[in-house]
PDBQT receptor file of N, H, CA, C and O in Angstrom, charges set to zero:
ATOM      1  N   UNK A   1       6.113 -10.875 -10.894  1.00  0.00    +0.000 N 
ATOM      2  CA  UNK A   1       6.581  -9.577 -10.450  1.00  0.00    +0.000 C 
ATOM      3  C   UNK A   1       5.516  -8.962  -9.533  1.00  0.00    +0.000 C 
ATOM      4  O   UNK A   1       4.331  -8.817  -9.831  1.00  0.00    +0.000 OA
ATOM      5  N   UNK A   2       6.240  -8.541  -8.106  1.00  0.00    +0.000 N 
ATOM      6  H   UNK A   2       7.203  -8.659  -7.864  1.00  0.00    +0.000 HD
ATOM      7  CA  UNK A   2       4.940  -8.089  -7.442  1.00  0.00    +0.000 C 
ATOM      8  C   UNK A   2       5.757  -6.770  -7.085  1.00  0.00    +0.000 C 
ATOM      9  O   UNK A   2       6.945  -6.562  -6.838  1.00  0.00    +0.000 OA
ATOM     10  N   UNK A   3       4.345  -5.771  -7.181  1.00  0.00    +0.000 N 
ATOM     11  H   UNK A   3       3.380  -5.940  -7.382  1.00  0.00    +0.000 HD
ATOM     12  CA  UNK A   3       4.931  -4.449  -6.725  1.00  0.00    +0.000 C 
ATOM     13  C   UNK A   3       3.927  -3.758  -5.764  1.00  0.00    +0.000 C 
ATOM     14  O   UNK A   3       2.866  -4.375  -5.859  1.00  0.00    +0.000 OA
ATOM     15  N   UNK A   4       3.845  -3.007  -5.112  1.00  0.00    +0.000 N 
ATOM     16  H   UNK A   4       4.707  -2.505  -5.035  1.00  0.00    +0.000 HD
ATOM     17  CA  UNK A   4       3.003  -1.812  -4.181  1.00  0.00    +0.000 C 
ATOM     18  C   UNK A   4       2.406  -0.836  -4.453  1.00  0.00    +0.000 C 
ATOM     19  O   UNK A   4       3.180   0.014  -4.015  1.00  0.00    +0.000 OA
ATOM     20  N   UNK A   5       1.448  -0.216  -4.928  1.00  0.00    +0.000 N 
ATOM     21  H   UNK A   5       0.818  -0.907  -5.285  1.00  0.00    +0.000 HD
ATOM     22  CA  UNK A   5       1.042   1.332  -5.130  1.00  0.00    +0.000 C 
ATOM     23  C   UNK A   5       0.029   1.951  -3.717  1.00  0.00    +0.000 C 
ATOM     24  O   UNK A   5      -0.991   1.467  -3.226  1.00  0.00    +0.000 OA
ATOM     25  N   UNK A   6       0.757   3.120  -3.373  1.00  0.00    +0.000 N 
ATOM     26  H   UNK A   6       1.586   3.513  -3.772  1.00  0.00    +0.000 HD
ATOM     27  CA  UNK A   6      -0.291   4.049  -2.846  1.00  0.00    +0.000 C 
ATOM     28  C   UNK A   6      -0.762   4.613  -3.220  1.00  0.00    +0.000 C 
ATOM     29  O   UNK A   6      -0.391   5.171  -4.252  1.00  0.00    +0.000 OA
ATOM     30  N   UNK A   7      -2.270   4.934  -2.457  1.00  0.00    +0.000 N 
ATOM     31  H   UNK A   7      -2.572   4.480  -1.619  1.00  0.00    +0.000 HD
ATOM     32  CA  UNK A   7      -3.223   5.606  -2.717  1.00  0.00    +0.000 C 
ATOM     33  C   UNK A   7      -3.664   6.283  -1.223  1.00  0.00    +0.000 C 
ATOM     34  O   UNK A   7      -3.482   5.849  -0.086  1.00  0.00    +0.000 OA
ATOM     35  N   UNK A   8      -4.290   7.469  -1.678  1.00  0.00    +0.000 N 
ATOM     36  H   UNK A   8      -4.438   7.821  -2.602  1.00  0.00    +0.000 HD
ATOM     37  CA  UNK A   8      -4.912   8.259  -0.559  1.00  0.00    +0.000 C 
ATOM     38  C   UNK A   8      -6.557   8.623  -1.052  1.00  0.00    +0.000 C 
ATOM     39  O   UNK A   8      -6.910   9.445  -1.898  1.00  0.00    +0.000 OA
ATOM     40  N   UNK A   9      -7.216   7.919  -0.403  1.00  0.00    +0.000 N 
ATOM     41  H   UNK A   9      -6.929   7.251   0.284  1.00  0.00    +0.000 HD
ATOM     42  CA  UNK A   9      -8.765   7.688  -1.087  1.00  0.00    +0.000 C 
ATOM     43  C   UNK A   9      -8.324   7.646  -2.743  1.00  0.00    +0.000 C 
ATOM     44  O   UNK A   9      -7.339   6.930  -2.924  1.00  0.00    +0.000 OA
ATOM     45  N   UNK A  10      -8.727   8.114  -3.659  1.00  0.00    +0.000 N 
ATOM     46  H   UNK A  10      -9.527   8.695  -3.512  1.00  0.00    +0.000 HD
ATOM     47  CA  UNK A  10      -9.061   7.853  -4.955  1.00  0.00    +0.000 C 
ATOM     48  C   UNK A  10      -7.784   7.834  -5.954  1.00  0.00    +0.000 C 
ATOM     49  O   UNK A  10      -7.687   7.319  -7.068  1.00  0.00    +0.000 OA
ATOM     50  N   UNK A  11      -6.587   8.750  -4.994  1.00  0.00    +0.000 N 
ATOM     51  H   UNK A  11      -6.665   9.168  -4.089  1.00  0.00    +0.000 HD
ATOM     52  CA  UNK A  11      -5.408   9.119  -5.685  1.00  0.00    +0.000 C 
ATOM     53  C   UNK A  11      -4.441   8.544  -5.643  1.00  0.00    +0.000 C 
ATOM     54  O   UNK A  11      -4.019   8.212  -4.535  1.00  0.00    +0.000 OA
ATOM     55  N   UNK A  12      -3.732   8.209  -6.800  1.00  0.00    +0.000 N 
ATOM     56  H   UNK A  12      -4.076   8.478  -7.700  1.00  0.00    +0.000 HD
ATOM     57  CA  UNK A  12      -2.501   7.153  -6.742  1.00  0.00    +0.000 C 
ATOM     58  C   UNK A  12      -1.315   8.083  -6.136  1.00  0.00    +0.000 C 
ATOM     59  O   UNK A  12      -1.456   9.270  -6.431  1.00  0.00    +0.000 OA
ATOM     60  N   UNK A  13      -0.433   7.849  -5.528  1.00  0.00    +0.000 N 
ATOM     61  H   UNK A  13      -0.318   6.885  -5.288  1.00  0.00    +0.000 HD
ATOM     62  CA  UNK A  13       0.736   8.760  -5.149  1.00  0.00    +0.000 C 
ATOM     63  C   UNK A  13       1.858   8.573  -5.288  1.00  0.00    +0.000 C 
ATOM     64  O   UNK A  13       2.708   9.460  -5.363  1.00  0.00    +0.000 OA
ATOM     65  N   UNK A  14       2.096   7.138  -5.359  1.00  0.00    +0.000 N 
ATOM     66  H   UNK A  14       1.406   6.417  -5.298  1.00  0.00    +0.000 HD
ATOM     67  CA  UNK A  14       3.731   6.228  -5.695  1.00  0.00    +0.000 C 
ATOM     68  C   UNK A  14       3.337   4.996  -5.606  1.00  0.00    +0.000 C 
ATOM     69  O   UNK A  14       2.255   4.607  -5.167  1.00  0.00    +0.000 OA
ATOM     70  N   UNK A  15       4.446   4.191  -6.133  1.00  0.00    +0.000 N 
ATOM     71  H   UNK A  15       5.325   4.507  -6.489  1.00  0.00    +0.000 HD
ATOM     72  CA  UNK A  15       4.672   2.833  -6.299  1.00  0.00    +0.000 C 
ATOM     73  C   UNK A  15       6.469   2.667  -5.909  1.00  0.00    +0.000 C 
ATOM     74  O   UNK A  15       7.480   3.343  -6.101  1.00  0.00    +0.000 OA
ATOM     75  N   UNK A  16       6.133   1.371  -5.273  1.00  0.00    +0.000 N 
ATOM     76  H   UNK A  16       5.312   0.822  -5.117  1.00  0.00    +0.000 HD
ATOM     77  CA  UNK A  16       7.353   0.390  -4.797  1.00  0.00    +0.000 C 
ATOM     78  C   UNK A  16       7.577  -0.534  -5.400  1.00  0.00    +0.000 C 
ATOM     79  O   UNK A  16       6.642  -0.955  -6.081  1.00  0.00    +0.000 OA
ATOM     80  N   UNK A  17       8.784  -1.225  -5.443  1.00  0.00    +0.000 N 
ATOM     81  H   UNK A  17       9.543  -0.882  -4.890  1.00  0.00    +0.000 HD
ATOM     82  CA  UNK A  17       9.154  -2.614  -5.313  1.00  0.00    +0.000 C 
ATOM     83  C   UNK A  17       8.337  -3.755  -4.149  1.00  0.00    +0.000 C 
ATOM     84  O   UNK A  17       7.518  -4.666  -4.271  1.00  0.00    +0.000 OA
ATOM     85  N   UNK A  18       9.203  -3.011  -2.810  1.00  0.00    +0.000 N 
ATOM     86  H   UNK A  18       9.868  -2.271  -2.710  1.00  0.00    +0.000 HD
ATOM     87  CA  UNK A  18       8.962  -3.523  -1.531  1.00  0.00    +0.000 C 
ATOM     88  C   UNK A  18       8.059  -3.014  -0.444  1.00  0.00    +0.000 C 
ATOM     89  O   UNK A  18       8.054  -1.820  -0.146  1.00  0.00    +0.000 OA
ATOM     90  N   UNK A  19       7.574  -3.575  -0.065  1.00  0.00    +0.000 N 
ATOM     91  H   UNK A  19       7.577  -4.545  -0.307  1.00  0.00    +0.000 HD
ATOM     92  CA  UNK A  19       7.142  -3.205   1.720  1.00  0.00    +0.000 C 
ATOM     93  C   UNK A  19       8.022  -1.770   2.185  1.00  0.00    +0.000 C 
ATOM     94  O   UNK A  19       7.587  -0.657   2.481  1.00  0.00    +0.000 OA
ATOM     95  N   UNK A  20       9.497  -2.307   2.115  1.00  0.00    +0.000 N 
ATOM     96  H   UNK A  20       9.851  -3.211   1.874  1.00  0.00    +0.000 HD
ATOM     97  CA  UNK A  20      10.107  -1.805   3.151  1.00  0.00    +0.000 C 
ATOM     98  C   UNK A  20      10.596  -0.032   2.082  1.00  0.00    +0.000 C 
ATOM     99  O   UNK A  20      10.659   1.139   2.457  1.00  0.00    +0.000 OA
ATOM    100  N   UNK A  21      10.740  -0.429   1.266  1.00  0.00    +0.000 N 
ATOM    101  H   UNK A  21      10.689  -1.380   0.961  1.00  0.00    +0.000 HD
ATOM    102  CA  UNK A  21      10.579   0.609   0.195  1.00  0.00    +0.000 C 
ATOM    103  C   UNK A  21       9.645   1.899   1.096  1.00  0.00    +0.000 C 
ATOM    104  O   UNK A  21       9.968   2.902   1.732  1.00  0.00    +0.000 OA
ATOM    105  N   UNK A  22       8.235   1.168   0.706  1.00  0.00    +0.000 N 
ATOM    106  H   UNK A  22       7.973   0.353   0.189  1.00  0.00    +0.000 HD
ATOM    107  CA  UNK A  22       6.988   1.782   0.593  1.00  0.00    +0.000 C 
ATOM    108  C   UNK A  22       6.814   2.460   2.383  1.00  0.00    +0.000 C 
ATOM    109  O   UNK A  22       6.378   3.585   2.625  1.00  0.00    +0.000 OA
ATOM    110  N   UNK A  23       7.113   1.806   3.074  1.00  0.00    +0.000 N 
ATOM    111  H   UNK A  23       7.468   0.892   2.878  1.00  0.00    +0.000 HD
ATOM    112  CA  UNK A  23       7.374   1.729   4.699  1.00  0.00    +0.000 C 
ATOM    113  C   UNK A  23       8.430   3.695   4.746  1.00  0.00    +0.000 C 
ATOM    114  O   UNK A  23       8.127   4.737   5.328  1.00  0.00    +0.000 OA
ATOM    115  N   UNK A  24       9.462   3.392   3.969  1.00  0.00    +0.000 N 
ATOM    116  H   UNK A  24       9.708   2.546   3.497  1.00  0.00    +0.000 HD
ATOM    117  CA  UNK A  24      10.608   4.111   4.317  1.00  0.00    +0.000 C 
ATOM    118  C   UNK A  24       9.866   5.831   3.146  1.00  0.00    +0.000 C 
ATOM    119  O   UNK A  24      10.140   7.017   3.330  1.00  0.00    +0.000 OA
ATOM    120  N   UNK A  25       9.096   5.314   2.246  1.00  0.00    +0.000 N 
ATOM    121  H   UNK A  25       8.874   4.350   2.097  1.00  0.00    +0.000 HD
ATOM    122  CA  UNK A  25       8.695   6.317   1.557  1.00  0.00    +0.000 C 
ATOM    123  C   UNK A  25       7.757   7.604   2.589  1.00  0.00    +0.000 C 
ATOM    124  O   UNK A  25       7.998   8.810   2.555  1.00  0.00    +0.000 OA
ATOM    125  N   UNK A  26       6.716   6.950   3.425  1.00  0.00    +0.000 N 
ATOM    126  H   UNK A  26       6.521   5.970   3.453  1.00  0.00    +0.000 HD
ATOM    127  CA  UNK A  26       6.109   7.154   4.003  1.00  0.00    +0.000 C 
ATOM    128  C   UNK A  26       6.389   7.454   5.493  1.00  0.00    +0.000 C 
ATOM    129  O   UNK A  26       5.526   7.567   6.364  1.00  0.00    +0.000 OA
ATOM    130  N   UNK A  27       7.462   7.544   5.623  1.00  0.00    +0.000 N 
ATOM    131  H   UNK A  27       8.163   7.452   4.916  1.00  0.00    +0.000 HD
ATOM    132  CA  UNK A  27       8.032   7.591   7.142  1.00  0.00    +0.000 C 
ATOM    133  C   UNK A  27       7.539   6.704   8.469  1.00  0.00    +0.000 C 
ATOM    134  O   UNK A  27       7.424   7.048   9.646  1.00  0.00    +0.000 OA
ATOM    135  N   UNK A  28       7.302   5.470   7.831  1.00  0.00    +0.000 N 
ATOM    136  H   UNK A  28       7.395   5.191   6.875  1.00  0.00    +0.000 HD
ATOM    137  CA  UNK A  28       6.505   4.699   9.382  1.00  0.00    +0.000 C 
ATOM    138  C   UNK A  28       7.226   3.118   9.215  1.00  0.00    +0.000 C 
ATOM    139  O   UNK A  28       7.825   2.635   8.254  1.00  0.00    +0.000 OA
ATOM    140  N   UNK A  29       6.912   2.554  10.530  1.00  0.00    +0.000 N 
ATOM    141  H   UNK A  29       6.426   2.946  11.310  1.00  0.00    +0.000 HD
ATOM    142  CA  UNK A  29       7.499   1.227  10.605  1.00  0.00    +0.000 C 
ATOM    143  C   UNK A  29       7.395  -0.037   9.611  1.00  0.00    +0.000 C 
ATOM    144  O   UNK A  29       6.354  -0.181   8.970  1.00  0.00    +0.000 OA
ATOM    145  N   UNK A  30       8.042  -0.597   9.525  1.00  0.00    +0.000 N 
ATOM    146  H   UNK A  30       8.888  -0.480  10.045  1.00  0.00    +0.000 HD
ATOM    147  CA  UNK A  30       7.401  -1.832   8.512  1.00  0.00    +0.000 C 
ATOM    148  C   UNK A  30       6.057  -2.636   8.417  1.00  0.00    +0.000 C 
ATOM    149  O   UNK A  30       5.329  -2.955   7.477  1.00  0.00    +0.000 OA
ATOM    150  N   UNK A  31       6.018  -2.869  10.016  1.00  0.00    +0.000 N 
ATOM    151  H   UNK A  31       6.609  -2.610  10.780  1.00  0.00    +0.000 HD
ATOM    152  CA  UNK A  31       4.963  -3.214  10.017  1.00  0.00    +0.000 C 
ATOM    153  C   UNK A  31       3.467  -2.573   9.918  1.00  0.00    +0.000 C 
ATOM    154  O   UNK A  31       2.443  -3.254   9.869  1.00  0.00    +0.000 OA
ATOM    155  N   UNK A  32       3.503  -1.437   9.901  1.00  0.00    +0.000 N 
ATOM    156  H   UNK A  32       4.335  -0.883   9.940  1.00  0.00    +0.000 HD
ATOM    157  CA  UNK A  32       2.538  -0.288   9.777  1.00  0.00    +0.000 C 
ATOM    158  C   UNK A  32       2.229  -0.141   8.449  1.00  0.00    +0.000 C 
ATOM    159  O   UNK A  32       1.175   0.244   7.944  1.00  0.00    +0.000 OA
ATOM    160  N   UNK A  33       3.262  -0.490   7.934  1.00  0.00    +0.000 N 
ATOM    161  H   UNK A  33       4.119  -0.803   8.344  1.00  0.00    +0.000 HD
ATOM    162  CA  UNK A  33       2.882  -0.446   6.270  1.00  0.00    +0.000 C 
ATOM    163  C   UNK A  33       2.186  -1.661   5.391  1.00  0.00    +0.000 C 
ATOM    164  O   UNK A  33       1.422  -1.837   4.442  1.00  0.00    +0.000 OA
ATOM    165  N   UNK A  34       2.908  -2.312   6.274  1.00  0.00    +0.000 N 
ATOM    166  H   UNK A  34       3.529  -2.169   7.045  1.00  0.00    +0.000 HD
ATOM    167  CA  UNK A  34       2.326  -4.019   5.776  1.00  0.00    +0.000 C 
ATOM    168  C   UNK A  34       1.095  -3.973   6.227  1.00  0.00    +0.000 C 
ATOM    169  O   UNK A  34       0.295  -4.394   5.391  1.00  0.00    +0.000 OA
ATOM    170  N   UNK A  35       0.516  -3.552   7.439  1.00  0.00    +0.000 N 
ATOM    171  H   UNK A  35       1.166  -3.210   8.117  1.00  0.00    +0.000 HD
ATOM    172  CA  UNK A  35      -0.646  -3.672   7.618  1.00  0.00    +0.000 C 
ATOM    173  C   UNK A  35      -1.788  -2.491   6.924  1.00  0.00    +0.000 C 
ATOM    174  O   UNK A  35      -3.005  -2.673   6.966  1.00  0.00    +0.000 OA
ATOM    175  N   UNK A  36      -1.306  -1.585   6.454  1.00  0.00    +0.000 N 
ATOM    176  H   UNK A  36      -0.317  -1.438   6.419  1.00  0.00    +0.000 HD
ATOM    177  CA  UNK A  36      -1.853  -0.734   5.111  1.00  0.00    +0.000 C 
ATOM    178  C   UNK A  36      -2.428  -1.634   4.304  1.00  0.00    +0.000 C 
ATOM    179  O   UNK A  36      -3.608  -1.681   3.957  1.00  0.00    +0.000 OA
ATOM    180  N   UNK A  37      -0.989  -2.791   3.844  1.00  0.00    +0.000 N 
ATOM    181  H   UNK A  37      -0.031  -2.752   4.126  1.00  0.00    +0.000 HD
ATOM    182  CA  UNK A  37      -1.577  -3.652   2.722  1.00  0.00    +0.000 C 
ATOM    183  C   UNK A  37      -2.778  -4.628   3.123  1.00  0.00    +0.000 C 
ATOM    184  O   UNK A  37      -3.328  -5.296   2.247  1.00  0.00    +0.000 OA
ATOM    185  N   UNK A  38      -3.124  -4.689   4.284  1.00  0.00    +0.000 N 
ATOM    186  H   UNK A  38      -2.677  -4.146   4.995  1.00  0.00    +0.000 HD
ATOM    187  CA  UNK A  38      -4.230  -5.866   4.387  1.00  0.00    +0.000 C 
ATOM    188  C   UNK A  38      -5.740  -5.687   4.137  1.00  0.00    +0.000 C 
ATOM    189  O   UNK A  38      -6.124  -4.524   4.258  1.00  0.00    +0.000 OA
ATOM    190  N   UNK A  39      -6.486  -6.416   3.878  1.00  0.00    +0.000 N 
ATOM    191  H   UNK A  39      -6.174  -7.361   3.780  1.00  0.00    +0.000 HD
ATOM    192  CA  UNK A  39      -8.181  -6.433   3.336  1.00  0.00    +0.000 C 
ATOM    193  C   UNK A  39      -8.740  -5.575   4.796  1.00  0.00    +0.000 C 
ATOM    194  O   UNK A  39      -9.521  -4.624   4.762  1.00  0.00    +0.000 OA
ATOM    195  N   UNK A  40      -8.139  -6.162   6.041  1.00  0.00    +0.000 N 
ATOM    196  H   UNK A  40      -7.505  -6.935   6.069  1.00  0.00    +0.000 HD
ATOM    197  CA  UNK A  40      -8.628  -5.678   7.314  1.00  0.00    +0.000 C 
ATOM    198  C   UNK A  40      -8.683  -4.132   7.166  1.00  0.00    +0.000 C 
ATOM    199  O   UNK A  40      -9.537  -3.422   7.696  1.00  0.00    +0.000 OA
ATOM    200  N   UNK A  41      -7.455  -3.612   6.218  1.00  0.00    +0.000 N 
ATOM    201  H   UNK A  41      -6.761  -4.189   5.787  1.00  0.00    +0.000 HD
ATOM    202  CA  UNK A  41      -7.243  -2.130   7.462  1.00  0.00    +0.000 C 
ATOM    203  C   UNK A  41      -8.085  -1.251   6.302  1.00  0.00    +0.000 C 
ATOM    204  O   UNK A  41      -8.685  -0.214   6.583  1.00  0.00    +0.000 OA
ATOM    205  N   UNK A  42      -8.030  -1.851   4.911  1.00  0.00    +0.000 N 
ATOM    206  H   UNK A  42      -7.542  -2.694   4.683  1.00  0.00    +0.000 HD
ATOM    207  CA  UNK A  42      -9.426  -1.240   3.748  1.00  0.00    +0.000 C 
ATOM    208  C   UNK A  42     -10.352  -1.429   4.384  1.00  0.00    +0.000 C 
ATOM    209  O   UNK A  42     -11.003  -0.401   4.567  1.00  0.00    +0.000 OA
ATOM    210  N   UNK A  43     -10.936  -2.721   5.054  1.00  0.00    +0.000 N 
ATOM    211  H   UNK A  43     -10.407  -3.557   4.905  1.00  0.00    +0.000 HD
ATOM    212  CA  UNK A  43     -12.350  -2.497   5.731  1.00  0.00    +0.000 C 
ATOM    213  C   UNK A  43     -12.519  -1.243   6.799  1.00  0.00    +0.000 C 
ATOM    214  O   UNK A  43     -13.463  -0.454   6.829  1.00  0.00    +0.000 OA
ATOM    215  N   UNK A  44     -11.984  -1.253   7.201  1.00  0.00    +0.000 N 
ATOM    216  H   UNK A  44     -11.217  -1.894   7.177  1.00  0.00    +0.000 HD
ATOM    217  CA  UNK A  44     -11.365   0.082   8.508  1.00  0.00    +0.000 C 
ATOM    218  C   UNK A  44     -11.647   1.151   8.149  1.00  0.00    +0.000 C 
ATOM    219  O   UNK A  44     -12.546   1.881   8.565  1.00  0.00    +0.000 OA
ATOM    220  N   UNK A  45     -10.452   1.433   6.864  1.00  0.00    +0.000 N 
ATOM    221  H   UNK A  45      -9.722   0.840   6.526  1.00  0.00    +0.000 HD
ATOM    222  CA  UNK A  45     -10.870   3.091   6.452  1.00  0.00    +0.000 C 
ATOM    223  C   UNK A  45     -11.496   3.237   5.748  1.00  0.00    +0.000 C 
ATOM    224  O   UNK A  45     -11.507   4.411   5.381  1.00  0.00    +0.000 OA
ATOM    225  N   UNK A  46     -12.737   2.051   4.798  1.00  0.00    +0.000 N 
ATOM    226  H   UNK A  46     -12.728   1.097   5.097  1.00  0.00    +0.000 HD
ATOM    227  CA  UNK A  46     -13.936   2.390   4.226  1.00  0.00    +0.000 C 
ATOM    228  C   UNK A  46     -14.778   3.735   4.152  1.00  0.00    +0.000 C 
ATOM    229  O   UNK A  46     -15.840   3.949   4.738  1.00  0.00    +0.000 OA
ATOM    230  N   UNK A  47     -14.023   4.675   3.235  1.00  0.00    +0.000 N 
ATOM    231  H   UNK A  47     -13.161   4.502   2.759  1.00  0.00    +0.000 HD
ATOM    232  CA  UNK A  47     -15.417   5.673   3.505  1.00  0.00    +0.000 C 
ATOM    233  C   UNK A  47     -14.165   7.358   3.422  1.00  0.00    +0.000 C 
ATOM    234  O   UNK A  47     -14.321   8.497   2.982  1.00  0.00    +0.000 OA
ATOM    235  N   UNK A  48     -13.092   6.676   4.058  1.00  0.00    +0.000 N 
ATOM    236  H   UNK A  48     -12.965   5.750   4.415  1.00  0.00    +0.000 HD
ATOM    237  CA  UNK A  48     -12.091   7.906   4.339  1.00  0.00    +0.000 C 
ATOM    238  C   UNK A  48     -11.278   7.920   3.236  1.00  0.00    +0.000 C 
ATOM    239  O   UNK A  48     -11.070   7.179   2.275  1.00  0.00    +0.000 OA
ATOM    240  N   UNK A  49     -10.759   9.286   3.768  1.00  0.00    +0.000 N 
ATOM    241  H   UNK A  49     -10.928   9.888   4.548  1.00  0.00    +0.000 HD
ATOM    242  CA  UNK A  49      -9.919   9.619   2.744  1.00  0.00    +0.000 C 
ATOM    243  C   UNK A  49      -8.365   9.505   3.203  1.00  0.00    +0.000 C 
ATOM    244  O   UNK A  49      -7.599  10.462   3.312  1.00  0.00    +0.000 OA
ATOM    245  N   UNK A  50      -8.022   8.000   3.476  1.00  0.00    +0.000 N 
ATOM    246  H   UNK A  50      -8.644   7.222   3.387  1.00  0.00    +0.000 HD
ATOM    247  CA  UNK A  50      -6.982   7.282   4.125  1.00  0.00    +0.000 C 
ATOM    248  C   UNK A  50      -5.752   6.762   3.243  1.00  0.00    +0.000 C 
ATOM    249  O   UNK A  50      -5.957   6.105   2.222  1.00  0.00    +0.000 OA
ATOM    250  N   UNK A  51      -4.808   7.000   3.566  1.00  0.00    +0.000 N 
ATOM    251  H   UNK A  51      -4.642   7.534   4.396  1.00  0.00    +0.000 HD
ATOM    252  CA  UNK A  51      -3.827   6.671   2.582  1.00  0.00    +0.000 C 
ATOM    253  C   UNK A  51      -3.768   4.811   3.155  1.00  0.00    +0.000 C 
ATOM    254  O   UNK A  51      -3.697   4.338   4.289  1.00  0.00    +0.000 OA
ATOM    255  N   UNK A  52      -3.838   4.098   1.691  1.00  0.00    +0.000 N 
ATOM    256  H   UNK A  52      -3.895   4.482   0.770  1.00  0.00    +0.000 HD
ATOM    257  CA  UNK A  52      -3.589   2.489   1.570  1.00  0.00    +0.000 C 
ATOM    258  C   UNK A  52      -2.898   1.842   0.990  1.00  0.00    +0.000 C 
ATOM    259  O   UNK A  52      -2.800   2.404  -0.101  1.00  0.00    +0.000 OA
ATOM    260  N   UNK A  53      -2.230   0.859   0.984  1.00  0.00    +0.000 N 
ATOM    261  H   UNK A  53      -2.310   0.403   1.870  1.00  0.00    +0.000 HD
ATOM    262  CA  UNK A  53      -1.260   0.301   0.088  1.00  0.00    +0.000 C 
ATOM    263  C   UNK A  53      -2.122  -1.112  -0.571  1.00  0.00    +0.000 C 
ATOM    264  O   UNK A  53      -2.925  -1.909  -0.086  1.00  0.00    +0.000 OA
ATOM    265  N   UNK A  54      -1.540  -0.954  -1.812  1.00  0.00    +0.000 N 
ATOM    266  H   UNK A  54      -0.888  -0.305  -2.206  1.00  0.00    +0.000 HD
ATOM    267  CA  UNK A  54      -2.279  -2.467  -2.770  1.00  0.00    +0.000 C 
ATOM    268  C   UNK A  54      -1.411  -3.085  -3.491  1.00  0.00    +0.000 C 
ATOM    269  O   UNK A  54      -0.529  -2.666  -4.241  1.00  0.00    +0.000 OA
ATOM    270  N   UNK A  55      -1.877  -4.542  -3.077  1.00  0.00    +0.000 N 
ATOM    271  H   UNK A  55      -2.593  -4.882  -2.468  1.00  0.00    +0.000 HD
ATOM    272  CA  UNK A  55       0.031  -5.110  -3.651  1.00  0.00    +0.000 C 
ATOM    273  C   UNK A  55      -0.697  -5.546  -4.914  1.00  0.00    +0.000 C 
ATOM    274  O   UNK A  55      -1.919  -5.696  -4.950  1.00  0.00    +0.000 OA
ATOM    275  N   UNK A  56       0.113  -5.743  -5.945  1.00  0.00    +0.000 N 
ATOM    276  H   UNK A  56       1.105  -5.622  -5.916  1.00  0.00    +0.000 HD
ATOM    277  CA  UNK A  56      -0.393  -6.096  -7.285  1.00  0.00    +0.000 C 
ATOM    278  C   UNK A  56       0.641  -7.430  -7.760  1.00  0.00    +0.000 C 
ATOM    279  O   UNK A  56       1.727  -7.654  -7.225  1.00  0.00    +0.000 OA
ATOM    280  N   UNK A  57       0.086  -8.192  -8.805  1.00  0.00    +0.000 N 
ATOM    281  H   UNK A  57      -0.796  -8.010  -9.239  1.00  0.00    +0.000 HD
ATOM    282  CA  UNK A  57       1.128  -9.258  -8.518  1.00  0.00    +0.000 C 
ATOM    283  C   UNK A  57       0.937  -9.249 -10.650  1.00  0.00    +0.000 C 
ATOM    284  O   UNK A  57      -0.093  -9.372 -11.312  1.00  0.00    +0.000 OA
ATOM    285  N   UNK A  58       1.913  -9.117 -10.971  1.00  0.00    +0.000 N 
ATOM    286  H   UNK A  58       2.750  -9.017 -10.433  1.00  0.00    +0.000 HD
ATOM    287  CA  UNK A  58       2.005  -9.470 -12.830  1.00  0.00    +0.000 C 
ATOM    288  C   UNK A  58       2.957 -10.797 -13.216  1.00  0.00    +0.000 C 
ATOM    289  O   UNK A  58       4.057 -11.249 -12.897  1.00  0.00    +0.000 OA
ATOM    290  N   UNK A  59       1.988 -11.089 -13.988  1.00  0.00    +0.000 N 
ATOM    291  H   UNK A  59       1.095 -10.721 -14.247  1.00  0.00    +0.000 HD
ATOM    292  CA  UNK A  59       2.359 -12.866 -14.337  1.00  0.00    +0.000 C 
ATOM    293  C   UNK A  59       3.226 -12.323 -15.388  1.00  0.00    +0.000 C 
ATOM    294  O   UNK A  59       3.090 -11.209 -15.894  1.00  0.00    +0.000 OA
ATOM    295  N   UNK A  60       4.478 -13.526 -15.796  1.00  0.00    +0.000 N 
ATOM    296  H   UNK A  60       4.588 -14.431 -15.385  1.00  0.00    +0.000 HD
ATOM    297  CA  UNK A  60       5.330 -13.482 -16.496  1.00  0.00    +0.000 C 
ATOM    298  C   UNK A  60       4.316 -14.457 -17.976  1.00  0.00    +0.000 C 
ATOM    299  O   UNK A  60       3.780 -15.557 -17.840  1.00  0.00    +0.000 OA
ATOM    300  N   UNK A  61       4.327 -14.003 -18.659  1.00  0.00    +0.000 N 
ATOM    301  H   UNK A  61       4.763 -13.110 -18.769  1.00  0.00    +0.000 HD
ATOM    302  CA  UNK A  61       4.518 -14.467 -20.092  1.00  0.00    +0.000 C 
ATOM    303  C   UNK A  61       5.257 -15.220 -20.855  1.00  0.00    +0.000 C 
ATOM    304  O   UNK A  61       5.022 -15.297 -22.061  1.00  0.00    +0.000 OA
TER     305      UNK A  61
């Protein structure tokens, strides 16, 4: 099961299912969001108080 949570620096704000979910929550393109989720765009806003997406992945049992 993989899901999405945002955060804006320290604060959680919502969680998704999808990308496109999380994309449509936030009012911006898909790909803008997907690239939220990457290691690149955390290195980027290191330091700010930047809203990011973190995909989480839970193993089945």
């Amino acid at each position: 099961m993989t899901f999405y949570a945002l955060y804006k620096g320290d604060t959680f704000i919502t969680i998704t299912d999808t990308i496109q979910e999380m994309a449509d929550y936030m009012y911006i393109k898909f790909n803008s969001a997907r690239w939220l989720s990457y290691p690149d765009a955390h290195r980027w806003q290191a330091g700010k108080d930047a809203q990011l997406i973190y995909k989480y992945k839970l193993e089945e049992i």
